[in-house]
VMD Tcl script that builds the backbone (N, CA, C; Angstrom):
set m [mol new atoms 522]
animate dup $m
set s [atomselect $m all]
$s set {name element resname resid chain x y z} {
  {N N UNK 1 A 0.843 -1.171 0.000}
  {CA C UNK 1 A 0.000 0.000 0.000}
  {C C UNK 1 A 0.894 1.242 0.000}
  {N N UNK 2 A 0.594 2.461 -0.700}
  {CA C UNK 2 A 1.353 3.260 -0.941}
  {C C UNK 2 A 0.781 4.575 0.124}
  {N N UNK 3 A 1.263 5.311 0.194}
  {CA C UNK 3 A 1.237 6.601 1.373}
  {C C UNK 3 A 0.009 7.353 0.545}
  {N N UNK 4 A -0.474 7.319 -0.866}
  {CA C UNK 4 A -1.870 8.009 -1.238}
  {C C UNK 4 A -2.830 7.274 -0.926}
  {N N UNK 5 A -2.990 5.998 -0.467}
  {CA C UNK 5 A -3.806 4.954 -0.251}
  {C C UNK 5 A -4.528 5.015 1.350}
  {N N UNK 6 A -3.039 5.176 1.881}
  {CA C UNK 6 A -3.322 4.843 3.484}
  {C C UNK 6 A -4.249 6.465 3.526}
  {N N UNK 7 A -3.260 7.589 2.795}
  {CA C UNK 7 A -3.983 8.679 3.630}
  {C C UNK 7 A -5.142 8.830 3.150}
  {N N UNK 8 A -5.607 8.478 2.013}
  {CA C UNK 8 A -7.714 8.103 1.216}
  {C C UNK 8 A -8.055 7.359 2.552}
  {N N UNK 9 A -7.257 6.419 2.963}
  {CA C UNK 9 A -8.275 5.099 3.741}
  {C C UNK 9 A -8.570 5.703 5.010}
  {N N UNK 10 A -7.497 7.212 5.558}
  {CA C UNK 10 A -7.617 7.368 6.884}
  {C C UNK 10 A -8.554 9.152 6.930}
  {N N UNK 11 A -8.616 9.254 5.176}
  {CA C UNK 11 A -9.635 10.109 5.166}
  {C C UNK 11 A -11.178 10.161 4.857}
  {N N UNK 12 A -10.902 8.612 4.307}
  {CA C UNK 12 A -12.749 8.407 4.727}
  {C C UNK 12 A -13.162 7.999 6.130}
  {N N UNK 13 A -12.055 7.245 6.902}
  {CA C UNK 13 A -12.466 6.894 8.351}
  {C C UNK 13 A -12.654 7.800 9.402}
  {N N UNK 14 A -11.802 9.000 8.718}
  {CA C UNK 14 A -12.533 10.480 9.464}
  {C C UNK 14 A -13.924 11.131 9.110}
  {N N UNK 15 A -13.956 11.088 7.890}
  {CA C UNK 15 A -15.024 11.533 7.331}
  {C C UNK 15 A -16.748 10.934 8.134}
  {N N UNK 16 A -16.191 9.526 7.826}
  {CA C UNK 16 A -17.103 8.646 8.212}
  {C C UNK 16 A -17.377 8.859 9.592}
  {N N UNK 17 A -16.623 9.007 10.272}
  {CA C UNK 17 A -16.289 9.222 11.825}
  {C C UNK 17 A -17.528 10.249 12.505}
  {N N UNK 18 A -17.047 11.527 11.427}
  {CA C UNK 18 A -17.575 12.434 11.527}
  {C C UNK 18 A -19.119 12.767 11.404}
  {N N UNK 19 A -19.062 11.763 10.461}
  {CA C UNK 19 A -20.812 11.497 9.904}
  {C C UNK 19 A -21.708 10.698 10.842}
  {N N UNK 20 A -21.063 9.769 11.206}
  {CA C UNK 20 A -21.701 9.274 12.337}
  {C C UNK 20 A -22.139 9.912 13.607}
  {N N UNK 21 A -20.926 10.189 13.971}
  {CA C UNK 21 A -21.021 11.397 15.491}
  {C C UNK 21 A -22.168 12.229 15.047}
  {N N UNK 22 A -22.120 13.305 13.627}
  {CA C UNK 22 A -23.768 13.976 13.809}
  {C C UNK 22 A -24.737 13.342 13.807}
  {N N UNK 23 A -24.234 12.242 13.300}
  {CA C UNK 23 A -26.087 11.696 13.220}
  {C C UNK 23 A -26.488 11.377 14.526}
  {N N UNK 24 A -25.463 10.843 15.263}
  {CA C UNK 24 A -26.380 10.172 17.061}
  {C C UNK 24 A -26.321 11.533 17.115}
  {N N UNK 25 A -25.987 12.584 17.234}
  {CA C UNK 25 A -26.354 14.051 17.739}
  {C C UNK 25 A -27.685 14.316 17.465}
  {N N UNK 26 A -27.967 14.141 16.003}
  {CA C UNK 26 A -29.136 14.687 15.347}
  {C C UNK 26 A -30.137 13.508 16.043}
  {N N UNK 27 A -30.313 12.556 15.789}
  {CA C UNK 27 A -31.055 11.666 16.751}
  {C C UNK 27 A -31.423 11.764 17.974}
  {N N UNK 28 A -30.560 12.110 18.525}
  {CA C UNK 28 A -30.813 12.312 20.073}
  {C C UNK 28 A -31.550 13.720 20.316}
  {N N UNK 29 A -31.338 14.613 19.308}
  {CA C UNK 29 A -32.175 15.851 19.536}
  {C C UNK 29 A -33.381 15.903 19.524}
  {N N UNK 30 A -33.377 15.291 18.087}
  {CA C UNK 30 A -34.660 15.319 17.400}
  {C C UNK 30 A -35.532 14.307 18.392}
  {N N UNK 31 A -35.000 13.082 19.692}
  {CA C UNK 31 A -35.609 12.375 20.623}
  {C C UNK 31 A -36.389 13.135 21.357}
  {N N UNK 32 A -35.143 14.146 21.982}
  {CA C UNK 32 A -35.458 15.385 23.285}
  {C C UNK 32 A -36.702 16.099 23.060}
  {N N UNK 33 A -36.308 16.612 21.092}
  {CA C UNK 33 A -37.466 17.417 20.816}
  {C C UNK 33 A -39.114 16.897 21.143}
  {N N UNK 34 A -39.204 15.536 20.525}
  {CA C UNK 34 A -40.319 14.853 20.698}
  {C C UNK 34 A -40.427 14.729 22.202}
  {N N UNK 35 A -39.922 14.051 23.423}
  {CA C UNK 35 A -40.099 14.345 24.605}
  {C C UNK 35 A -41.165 15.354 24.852}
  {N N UNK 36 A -39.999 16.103 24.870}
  {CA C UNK 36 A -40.060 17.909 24.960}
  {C C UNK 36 A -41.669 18.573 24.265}
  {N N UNK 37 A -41.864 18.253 23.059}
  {CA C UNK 37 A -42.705 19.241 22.494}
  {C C UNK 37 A -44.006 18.556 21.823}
  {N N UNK 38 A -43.280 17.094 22.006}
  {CA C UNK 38 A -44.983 16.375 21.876}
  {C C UNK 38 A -45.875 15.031 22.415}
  {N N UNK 39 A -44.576 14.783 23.743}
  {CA C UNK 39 A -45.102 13.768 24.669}
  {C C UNK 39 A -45.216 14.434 25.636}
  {N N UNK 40 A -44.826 15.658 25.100}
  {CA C UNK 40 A -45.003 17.493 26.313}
  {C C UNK 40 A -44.644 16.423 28.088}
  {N N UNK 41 A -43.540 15.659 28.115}
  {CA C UNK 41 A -42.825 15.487 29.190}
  {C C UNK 41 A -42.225 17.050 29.765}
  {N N UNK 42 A -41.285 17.477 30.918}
  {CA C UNK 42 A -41.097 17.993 31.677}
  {C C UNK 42 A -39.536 18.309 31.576}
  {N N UNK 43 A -38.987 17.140 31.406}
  {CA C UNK 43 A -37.507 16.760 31.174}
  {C C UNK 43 A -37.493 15.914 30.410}
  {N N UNK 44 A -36.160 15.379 29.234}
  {CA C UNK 44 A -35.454 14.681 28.226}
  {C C UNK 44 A -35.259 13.029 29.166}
  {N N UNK 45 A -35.665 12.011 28.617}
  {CA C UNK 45 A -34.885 11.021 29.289}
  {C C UNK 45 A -34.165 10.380 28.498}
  {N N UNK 46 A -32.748 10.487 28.526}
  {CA C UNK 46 A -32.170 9.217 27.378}
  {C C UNK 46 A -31.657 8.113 28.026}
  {N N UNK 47 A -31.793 6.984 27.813}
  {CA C UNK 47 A -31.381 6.014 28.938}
  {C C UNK 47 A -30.933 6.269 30.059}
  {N N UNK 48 A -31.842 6.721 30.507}
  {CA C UNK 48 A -32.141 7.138 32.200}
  {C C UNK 48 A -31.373 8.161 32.581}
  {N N UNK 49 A -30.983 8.989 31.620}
  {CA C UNK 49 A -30.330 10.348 31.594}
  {C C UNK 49 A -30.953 11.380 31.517}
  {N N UNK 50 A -30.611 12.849 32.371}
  {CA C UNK 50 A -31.406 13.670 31.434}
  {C C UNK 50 A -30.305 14.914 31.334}
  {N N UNK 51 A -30.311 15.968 30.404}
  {CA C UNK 51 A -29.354 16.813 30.767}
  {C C UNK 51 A -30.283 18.176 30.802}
  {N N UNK 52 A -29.532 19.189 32.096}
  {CA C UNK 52 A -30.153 19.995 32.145}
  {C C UNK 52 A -29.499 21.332 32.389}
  {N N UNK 53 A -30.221 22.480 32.230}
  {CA C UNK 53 A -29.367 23.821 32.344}
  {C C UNK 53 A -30.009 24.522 33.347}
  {N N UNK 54 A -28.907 24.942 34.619}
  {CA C UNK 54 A -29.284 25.878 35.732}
  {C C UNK 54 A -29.876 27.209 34.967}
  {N N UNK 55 A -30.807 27.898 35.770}
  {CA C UNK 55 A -31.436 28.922 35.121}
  {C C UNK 55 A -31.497 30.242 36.686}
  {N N UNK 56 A -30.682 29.629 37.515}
  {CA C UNK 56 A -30.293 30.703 38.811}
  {C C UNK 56 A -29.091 30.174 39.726}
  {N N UNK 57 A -28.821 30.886 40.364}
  {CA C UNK 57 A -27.868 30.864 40.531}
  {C C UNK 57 A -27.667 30.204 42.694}
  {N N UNK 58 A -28.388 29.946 42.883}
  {CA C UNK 58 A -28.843 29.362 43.969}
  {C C UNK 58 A -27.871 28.344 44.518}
  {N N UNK 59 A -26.986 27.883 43.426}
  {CA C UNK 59 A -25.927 26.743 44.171}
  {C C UNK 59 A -24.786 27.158 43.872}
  {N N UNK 60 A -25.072 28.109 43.667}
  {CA C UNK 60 A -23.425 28.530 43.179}
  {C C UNK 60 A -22.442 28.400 44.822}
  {N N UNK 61 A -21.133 28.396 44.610}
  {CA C UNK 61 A -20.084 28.466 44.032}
  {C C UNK 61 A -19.867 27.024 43.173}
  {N N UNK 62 A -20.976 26.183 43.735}
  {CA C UNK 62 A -20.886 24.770 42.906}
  {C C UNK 62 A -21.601 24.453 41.915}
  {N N UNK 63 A -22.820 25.512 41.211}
  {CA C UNK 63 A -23.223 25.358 39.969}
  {C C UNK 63 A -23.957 26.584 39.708}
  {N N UNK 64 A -23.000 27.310 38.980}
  {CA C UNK 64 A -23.254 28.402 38.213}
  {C C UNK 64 A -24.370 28.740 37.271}
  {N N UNK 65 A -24.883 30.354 36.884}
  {CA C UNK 65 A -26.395 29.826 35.993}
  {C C UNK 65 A -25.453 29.502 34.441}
  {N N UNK 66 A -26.298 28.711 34.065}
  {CA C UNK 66 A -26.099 28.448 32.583}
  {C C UNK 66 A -25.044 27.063 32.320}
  {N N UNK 67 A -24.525 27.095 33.711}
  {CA C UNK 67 A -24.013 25.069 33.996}
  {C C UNK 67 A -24.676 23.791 33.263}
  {N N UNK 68 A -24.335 22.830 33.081}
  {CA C UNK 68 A -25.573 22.071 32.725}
  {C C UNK 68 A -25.136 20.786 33.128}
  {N N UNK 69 A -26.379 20.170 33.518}
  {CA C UNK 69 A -26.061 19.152 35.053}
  {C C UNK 69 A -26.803 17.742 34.307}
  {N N UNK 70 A -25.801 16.726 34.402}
  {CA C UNK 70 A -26.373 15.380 34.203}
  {C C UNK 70 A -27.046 15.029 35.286}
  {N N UNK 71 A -28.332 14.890 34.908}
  {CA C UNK 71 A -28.606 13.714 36.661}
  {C C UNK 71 A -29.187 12.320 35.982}
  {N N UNK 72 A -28.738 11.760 36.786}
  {CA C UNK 72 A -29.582 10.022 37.048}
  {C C UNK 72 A -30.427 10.010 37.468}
  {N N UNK 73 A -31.682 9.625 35.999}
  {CA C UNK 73 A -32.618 9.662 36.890}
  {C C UNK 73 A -33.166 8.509 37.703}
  {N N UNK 74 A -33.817 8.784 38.699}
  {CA C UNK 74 A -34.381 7.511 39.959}
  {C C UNK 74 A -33.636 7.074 40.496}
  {N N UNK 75 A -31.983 7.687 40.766}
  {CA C UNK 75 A -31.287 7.118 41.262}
  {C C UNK 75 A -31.152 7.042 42.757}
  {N N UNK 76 A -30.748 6.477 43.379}
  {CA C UNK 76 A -30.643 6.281 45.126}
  {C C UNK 76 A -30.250 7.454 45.625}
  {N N UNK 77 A -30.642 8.208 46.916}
  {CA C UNK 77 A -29.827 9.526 46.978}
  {C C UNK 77 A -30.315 9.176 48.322}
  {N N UNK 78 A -29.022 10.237 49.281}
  {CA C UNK 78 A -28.611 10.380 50.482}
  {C C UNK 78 A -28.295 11.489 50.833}
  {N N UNK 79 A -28.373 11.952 52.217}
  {CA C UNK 79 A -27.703 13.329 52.233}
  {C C UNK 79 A -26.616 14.216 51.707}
  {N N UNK 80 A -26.610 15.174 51.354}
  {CA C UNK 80 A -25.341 15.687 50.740}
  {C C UNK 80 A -25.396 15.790 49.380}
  {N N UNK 81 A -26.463 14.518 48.552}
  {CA C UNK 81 A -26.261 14.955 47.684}
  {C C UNK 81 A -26.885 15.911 46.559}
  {N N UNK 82 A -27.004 16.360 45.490}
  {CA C UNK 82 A -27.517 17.279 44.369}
  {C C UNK 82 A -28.672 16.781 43.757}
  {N N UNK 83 A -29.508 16.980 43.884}
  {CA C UNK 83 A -30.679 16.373 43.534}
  {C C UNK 83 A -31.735 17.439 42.676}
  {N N UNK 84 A -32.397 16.783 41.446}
  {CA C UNK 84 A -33.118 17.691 40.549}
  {C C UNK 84 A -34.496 17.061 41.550}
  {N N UNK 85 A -35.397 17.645 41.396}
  {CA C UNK 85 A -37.207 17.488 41.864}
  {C C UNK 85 A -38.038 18.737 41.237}
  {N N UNK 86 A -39.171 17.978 40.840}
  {CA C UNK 86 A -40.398 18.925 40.425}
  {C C UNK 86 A -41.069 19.524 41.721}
  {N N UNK 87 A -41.404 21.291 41.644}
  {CA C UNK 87 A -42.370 20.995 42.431}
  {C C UNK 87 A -43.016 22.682 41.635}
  {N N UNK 88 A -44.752 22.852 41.930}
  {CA C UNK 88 A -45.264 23.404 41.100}
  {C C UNK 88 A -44.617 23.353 39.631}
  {N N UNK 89 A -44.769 22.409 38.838}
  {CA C UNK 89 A -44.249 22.360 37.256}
  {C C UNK 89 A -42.764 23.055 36.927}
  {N N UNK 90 A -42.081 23.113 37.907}
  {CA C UNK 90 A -40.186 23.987 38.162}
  {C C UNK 90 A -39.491 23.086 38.053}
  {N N UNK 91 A -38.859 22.662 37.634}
  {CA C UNK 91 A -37.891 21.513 38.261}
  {C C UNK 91 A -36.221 22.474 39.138}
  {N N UNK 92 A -36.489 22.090 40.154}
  {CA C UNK 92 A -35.101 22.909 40.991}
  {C C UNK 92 A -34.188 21.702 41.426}
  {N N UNK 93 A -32.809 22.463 41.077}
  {CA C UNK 93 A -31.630 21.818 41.625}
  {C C UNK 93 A -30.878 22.066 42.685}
  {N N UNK 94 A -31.451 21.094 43.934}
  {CA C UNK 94 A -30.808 21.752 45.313}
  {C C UNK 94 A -29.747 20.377 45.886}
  {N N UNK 95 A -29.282 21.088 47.115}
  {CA C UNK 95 A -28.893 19.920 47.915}
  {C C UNK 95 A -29.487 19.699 48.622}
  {N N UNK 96 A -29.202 17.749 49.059}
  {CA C UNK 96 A -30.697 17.321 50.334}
  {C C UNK 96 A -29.394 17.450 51.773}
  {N N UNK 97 A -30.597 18.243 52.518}
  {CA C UNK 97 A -29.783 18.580 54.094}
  {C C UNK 97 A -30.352 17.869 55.014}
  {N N UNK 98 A -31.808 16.838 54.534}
  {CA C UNK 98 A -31.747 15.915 55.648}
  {C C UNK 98 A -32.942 15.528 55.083}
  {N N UNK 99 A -32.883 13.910 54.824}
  {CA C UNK 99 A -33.956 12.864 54.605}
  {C C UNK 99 A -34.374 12.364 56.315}
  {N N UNK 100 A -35.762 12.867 55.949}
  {CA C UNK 100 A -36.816 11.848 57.373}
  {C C UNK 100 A -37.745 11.068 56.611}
  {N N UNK 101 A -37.590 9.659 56.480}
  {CA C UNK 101 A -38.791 9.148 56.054}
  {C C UNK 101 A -39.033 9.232 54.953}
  {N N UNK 102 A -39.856 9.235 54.074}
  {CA C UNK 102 A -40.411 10.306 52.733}
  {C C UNK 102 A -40.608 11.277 52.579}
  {N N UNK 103 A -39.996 12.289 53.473}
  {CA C UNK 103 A -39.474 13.890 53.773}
  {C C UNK 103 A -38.143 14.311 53.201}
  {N N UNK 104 A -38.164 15.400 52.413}
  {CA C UNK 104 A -36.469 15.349 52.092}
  {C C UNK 104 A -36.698 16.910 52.610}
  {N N UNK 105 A -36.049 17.332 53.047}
  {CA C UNK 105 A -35.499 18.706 52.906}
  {C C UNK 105 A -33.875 19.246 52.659}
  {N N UNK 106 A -34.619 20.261 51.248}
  {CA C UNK 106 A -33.347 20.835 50.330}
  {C C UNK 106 A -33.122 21.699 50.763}
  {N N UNK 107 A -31.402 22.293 50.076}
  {CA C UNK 107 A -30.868 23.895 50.059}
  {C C UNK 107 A -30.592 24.255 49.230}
  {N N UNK 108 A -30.510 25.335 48.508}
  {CA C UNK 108 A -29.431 25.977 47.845}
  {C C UNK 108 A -27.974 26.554 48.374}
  {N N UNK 109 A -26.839 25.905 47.777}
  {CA C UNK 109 A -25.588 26.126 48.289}
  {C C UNK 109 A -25.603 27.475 48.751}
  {N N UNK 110 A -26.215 28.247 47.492}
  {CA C UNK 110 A -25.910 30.390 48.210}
  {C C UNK 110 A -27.006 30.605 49.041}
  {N N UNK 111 A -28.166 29.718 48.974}
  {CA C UNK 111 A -29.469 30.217 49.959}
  {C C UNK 111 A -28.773 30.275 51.189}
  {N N UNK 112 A -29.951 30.926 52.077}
  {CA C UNK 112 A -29.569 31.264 53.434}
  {C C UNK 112 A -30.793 30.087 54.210}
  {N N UNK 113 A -31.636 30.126 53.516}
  {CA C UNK 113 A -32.681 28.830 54.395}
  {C C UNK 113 A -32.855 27.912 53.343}
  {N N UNK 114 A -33.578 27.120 54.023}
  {CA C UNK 114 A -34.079 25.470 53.620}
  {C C UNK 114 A -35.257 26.051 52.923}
  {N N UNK 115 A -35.320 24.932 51.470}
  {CA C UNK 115 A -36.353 24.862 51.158}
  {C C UNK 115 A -37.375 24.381 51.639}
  {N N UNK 116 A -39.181 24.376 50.930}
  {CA C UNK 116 A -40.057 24.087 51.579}
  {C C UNK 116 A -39.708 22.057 51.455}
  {N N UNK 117 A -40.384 21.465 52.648}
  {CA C UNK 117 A -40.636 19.848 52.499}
  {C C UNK 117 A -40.831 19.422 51.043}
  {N N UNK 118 A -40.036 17.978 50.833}
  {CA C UNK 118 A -40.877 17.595 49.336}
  {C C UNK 118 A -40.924 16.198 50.181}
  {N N UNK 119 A -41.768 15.646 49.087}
  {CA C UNK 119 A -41.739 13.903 49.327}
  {C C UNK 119 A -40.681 13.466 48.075}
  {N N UNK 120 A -40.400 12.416 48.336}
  {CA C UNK 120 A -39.571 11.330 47.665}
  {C C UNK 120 A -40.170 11.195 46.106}
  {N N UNK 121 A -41.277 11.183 45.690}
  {CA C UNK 121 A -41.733 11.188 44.655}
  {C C UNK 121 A -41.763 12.252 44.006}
  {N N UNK 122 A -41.647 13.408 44.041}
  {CA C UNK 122 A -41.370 14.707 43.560}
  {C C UNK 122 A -39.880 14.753 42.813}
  {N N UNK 123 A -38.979 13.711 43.624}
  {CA C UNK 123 A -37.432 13.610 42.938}
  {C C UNK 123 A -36.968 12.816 41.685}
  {N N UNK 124 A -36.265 13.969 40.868}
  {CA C UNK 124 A -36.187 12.982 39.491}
  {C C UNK 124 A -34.859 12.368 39.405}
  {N N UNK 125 A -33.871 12.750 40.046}
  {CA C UNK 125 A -33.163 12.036 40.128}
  {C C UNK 125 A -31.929 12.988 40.748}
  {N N UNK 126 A -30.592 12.507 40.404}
  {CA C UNK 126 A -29.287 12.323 41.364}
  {C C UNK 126 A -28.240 13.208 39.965}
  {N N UNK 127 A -27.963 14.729 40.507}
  {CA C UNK 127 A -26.796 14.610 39.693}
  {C C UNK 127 A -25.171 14.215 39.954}
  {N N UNK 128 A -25.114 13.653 38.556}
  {CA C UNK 128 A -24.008 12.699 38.493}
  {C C UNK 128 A -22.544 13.452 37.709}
  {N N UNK 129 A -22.988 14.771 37.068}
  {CA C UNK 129 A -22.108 15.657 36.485}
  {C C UNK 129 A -21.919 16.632 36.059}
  {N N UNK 130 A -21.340 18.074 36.333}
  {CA C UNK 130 A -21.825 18.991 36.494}
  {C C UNK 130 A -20.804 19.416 35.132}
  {N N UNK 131 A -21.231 20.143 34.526}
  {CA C UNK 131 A -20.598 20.717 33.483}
  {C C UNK 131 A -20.304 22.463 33.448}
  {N N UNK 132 A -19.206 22.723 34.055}
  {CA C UNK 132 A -19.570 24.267 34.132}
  {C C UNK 132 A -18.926 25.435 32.714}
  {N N UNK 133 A -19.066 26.616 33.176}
  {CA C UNK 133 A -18.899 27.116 31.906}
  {C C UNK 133 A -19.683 26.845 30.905}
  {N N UNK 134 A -20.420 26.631 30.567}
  {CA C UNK 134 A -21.305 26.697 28.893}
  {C C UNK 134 A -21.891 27.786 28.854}
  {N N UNK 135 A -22.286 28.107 29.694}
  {CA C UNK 135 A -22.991 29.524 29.081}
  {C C UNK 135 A -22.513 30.181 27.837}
  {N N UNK 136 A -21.353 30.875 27.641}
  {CA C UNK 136 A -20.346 31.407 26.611}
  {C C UNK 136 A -20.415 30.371 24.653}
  {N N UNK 137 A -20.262 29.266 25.662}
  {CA C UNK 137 A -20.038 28.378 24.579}
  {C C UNK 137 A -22.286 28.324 23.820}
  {N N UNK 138 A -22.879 28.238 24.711}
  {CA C UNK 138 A -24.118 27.681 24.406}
  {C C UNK 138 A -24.768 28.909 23.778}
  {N N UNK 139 A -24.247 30.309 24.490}
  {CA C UNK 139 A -24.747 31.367 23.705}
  {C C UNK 139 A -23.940 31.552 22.116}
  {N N UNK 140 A -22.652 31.070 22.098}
  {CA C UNK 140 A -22.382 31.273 20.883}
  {C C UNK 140 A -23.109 30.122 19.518}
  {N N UNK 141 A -23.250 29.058 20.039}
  {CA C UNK 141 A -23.998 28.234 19.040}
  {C C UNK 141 A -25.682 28.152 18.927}
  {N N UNK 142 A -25.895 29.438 19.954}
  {CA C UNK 142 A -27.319 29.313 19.390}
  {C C UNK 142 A -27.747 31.058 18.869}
  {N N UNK 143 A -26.283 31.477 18.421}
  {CA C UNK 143 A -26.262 32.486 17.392}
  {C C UNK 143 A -26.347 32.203 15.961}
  {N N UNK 144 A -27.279 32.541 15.382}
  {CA C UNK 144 A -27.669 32.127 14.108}
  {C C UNK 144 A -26.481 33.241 13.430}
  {N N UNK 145 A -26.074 34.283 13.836}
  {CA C UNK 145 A -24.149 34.665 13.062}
  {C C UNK 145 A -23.327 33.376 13.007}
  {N N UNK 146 A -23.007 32.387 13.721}
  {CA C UNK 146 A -22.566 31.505 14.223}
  {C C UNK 146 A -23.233 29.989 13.951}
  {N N UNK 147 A -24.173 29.848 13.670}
  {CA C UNK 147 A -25.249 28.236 13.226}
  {C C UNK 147 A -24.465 28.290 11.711}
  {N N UNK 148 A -25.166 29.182 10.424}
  {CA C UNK 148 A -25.473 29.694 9.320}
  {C C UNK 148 A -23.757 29.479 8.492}
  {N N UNK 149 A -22.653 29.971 9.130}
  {CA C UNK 149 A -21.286 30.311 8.393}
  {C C UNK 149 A -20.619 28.378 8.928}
  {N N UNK 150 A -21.271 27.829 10.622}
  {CA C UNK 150 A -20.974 26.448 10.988}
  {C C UNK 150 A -21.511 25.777 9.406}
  {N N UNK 151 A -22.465 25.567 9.439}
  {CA C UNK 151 A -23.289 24.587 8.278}
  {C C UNK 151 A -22.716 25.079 7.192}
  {N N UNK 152 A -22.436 25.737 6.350}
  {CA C UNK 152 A -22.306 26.416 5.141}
  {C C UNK 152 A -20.884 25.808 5.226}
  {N N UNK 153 A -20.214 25.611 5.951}
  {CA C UNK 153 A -18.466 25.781 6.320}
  {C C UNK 153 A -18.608 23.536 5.842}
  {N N UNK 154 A -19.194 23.119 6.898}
  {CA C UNK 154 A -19.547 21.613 6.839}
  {C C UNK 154 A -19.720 21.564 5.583}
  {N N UNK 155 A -20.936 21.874 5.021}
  {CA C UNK 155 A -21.257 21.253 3.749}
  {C C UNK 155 A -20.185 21.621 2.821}
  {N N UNK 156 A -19.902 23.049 2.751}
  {CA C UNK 156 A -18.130 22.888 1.317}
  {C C UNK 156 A -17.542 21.970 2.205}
  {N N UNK 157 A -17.071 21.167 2.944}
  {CA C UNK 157 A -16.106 21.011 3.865}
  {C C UNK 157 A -16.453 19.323 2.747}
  {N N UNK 158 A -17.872 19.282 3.079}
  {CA C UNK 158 A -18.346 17.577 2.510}
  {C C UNK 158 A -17.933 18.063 0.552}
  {N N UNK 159 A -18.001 18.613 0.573}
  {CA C UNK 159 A -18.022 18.437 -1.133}
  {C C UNK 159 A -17.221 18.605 -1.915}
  {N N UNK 160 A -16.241 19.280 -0.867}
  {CA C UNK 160 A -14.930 19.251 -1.358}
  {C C UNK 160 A -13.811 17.502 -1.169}
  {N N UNK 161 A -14.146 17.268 -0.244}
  {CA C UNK 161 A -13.927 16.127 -0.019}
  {C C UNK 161 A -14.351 14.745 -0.755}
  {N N UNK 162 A -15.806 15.368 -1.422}
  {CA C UNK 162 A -16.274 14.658 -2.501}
  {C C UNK 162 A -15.796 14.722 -3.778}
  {N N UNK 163 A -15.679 15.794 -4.137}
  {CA C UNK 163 A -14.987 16.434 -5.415}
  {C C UNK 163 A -13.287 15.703 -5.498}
  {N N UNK 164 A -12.912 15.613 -4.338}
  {CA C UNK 164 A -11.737 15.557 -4.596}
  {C C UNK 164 A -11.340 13.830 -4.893}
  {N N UNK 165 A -12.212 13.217 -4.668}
  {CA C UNK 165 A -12.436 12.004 -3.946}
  {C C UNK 165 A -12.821 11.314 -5.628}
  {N N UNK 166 A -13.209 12.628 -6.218}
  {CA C UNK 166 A -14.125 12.044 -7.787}
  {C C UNK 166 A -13.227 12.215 -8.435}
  {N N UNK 167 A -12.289 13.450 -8.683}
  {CA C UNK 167 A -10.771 13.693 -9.081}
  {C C UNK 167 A -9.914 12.666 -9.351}
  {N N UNK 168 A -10.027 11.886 -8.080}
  {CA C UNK 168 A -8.905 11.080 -7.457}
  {C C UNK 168 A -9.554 9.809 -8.686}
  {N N UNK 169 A -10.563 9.244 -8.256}
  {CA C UNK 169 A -11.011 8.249 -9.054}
  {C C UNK 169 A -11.085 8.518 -11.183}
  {N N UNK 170 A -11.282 9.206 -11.602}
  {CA C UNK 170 A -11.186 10.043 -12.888}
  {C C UNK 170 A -9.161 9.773 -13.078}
  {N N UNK 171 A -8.829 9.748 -12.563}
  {CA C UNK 171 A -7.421 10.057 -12.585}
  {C C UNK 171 A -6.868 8.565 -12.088}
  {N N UNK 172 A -7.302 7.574 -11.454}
  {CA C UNK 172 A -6.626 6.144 -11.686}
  {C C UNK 172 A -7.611 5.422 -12.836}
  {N N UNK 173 A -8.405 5.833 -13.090}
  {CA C UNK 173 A -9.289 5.416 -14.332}
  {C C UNK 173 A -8.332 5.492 -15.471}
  {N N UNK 174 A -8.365 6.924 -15.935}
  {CA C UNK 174 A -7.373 7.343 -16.896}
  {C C UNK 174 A -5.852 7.334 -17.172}
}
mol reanalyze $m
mol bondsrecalc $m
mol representation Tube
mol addrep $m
């Protein structure tokens, strides 16, 4: 095999690479969306995942607004830890400062008091990973300055790669 061969073989396995990765992206959105906007659920579940974005700032120094927090959902939880729960149609992300029974009572890290009582069934689950910083990043990709020049950039990106790819073949033909 010659060095134009390997680098074709290791530029469709990127290519390909690449194509794949959007598509579970695009899949998984287009899941959330349906969730979201026409099983009109509350939260995303993807195999017992959900991901979510702080919208105050209530736990900060440990989760900033615009963070975005994996939790598990239904998972086992104990004091101490970060826990998402519905209550009036909100979903809030506090810490639990003390389970009694089917009583939990939450905090917010910056609050100064305890939240009101929830029960155990109100909790959706356990976060498992906190992602900080996005804000910056999440406001720049949901700038349509920024969507519009991304896509436009991809697609020459695909067709050049195609073109070149047709070149290539035209030229061991001949």
């Amino acid at each position: 095999m010659n060095h134009k061969e390997i680098l074709k073989i290791i530029k469709k396995v990127i290519v390909d690479l690449i194509i794949f990765v959007l598509s579970i992206i695009a899949i998984l959105v287009i899941w959330g969306f349906i969730q979201l906007n026409i099983q009109n659920k509350e939260y995303v579940n993807i195999f017992g995942y959900s991901i979510l974005s702080t919208e105050t700032g209530s736990m900060s120094p440990t989760i900033e607004v615009g963070d975005i927090i994996i939790i598990k959902i239904g998972d086992e939880i104990k004091e101490n830890d970060i826990i998402t729960y519905q209550q009036d149609n909100v979903l809030i992300t506090h810490r639990i400062e003390k389970i009694e029974g089917d009583t939990i009572i939450t905090k917010g890290d910056y609050n100064n008091i305890q939240d009101e009582p929830i029960k155990k069934d109100q909790v959706i689950g356990k976060a498992v990973c906190i992602i900080n910083n996005v804000q910056v990043w999440k406001q720049v990709f949901t700038d349509m300055h920024v969507i519009i020049p991304m896509i436009i950039t991809i697609i020459l990106f695909i067709v050049m790669i195609s073109y070149k790819e047709k070149i290539g073949e035209k030229k061991d033909v001949g």
